[in-house]
N, C-alpha and C positions, 0 to 999 in steps of 0.2 A: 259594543258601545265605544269601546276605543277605536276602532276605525270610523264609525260614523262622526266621532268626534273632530280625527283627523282629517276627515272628509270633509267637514264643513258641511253634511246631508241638511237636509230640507225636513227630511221624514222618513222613519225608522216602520217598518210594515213587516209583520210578524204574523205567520201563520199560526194558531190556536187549535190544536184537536179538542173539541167538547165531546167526555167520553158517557156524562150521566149527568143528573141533576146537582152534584156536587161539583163538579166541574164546570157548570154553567153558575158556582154562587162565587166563585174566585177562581184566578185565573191557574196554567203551574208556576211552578217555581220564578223558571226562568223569566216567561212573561212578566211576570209580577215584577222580579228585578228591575227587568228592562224599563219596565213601565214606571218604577218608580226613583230609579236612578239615572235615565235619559237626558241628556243634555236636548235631545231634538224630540221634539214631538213625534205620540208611537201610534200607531193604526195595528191594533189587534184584529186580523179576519179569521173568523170559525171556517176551518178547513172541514168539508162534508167529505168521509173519508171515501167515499164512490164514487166523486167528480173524476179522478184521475181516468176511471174504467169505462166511464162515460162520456168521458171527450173522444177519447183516442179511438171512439167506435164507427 
């Protein structure tokens, strides 16, 4: 957040692992910080954790 700040960013884009249903009713930790302490607007995306195995194929 402090560099995005010093950066003057547009928007803050944060990968999100969703591990279970509890994890899809709030976010963790950190997100949540970000999300709520942000000076720039935040884009949470759910990382599908097999995309990585599935591109590079």
């Amino acid at each position: 957040m402090r560099v995005a700040a010093e950066q003057a960013v547009d928007l803050i884009v944060l990968g999100v692992h969703g591990r279970g249903a509890v994890d899809l009713a709030m976010f963790g930790s950190v997100t949540h910080h970000v999300v709520r302490h942000a000076s720039s607007p935040v884009l949470a995306v759910r990382v599908d954790a097999g995309a990585g195995a599935r591109e590079s194929r």
